[in-house]
Residue frames as a rotation matrix with the C-alpha (Angstrom) as fourth column:
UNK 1
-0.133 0.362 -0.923 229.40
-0.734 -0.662 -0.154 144.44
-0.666 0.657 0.353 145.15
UNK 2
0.415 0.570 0.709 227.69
0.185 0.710 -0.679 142.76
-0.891 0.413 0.190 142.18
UNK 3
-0.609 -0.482 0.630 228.77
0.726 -0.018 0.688 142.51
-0.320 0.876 0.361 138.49
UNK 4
0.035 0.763 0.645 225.39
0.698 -0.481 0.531 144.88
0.715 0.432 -0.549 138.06
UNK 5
0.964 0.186 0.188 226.81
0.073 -0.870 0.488 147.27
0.255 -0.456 -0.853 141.07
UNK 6
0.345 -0.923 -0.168 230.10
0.786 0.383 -0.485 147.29
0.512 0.035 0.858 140.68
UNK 7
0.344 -0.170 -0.924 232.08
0.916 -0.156 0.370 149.02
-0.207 -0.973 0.102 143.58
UNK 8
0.915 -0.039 0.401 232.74
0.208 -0.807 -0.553 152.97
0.345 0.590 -0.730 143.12
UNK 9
-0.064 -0.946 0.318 236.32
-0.369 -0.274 -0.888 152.51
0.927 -0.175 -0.331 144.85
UNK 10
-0.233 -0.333 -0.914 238.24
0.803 0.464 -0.373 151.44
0.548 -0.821 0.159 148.04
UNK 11
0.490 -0.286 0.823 237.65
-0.450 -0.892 -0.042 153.94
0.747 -0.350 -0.566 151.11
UNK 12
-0.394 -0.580 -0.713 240.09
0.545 0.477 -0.690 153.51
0.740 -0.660 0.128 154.00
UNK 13
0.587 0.311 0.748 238.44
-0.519 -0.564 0.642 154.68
0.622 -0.765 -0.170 157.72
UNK 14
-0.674 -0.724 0.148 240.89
-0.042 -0.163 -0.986 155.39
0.738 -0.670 0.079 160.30
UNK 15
0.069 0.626 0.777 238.78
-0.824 -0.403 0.398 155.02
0.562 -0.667 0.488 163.77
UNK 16
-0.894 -0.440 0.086 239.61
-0.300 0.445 -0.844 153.50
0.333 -0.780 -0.530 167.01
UNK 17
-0.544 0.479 0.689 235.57
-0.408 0.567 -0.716 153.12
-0.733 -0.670 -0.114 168.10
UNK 18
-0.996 -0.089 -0.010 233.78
-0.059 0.575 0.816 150.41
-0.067 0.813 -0.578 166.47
UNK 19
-0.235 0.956 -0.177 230.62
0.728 0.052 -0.684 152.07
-0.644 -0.290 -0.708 166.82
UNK 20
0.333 0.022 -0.943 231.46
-0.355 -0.923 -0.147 154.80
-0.874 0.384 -0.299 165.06
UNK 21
-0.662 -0.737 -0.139 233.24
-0.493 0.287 0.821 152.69
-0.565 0.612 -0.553 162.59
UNK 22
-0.647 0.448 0.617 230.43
0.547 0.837 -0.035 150.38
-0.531 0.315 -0.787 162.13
UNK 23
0.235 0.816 -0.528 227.90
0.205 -0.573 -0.793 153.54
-0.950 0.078 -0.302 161.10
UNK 24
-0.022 -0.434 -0.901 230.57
-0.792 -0.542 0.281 155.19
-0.610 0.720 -0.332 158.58
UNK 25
-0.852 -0.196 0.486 230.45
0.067 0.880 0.471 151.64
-0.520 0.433 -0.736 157.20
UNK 26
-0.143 0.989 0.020 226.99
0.545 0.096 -0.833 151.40
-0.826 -0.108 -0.553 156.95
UNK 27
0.947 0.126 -0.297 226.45
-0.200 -0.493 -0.847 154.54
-0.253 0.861 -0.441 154.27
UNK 28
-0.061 -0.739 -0.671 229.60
-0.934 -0.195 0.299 154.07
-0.351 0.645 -0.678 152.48
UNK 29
-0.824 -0.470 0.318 228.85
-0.197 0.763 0.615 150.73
-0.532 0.444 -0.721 151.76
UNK 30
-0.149 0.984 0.101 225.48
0.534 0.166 -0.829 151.46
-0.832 -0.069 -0.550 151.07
UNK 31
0.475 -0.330 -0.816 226.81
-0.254 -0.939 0.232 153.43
-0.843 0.097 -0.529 148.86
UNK 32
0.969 -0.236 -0.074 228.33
0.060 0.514 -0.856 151.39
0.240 0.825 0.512 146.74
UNK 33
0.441 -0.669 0.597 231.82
-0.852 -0.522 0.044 151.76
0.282 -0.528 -0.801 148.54
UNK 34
0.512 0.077 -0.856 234.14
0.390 0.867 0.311 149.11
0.765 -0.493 0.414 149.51
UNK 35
0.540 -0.389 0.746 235.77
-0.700 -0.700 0.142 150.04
0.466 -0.599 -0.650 153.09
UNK 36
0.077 -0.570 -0.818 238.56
0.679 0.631 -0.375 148.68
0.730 -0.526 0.436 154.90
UNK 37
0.893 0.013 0.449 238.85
-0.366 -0.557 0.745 150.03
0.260 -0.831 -0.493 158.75
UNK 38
-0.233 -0.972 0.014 241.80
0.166 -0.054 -0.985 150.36
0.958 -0.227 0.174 160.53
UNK 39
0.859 0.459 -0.227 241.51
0.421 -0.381 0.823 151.13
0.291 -0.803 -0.520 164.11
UNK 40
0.696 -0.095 -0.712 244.85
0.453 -0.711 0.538 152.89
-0.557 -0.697 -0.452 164.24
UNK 41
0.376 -0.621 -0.688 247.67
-0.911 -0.384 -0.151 155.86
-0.170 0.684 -0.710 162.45
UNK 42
-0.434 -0.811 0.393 250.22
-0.452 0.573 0.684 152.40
-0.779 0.119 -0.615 161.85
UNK 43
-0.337 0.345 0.876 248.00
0.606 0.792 -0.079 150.09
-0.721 0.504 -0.476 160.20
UNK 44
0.747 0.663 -0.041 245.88
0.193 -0.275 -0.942 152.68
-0.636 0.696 -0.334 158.58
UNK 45
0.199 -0.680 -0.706 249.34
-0.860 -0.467 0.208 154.14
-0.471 0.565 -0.678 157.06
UNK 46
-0.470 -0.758 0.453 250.17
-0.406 0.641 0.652 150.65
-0.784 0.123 -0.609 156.18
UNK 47
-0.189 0.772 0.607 246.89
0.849 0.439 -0.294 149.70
-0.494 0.460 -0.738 154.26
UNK 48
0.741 0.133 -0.658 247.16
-0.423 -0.669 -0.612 153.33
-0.522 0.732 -0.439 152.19
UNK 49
-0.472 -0.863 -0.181 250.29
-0.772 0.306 0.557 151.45
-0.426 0.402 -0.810 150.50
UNK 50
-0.707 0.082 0.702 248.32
-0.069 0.981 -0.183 147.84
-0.703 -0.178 -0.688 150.72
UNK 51
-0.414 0.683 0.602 244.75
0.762 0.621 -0.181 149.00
-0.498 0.384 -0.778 149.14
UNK 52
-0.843 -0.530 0.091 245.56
0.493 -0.692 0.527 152.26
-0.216 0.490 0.845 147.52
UNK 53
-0.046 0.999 -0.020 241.93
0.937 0.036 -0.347 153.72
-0.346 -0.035 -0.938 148.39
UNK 54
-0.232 -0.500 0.835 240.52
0.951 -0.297 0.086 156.30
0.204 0.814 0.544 147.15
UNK 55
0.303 0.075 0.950 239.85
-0.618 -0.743 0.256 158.76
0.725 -0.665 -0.178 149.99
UNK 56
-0.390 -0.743 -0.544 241.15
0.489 0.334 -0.806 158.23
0.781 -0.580 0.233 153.31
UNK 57
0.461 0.845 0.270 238.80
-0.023 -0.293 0.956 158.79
0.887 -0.447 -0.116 156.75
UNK 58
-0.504 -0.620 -0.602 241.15
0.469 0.388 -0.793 159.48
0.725 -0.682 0.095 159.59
UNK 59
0.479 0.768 0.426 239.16
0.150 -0.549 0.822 160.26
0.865 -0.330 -0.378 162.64
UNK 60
-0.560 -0.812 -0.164 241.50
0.579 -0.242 -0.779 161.78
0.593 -0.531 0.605 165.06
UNK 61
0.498 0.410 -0.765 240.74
0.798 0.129 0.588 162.42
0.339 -0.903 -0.263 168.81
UNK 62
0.896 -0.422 0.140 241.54
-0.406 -0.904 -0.132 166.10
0.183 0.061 -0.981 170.31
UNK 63
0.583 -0.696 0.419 244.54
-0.087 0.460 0.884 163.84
-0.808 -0.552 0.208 172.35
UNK 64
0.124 -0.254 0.959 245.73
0.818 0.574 0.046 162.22
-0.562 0.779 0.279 168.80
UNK 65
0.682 -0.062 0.729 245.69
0.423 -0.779 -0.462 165.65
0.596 0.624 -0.505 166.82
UNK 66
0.767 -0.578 0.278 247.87
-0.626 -0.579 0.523 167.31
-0.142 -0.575 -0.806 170.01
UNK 67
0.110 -0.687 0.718 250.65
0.426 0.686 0.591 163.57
-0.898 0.241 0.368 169.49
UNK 68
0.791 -0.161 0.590 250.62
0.611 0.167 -0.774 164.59
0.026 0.973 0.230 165.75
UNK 69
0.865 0.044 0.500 251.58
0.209 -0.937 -0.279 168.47
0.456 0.346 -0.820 165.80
């Protein structure tokens, strides 16, 4: 971001494929968004502490949602 587009906040995206990661980038930064990715629950939990974003994208696989519950 520029001093004339200054960033509208941090998002954090949780997502293991970096295809899918690389898209959600894409419009959120196009956006005016800055994003940090994570590619899994540890780190991403660690980097909600680190860069205190303001939303949080956790894409979660049926497998990964059945490990949470």
């Amino acid at each position: 971001m520029t001093p004339e587009h200054p960033s509208k906040g941090t998002v954090l995206l949780v997502e293991d494929e970096a295809s899918i990661a690389d898209l959600v980038r894409l419009y959120l930064e196009r956006d005016g968004f800055r994003v940090v990715w994570r590619t899994d629950g540890p780190s991403g939990l660690a980097a909600v502490d680190a860069e205190r974003p303001r939303l949080v994208l956790l894409v979660a696989t049926r497998e990964a949602r059945q490990r949470i519950t």
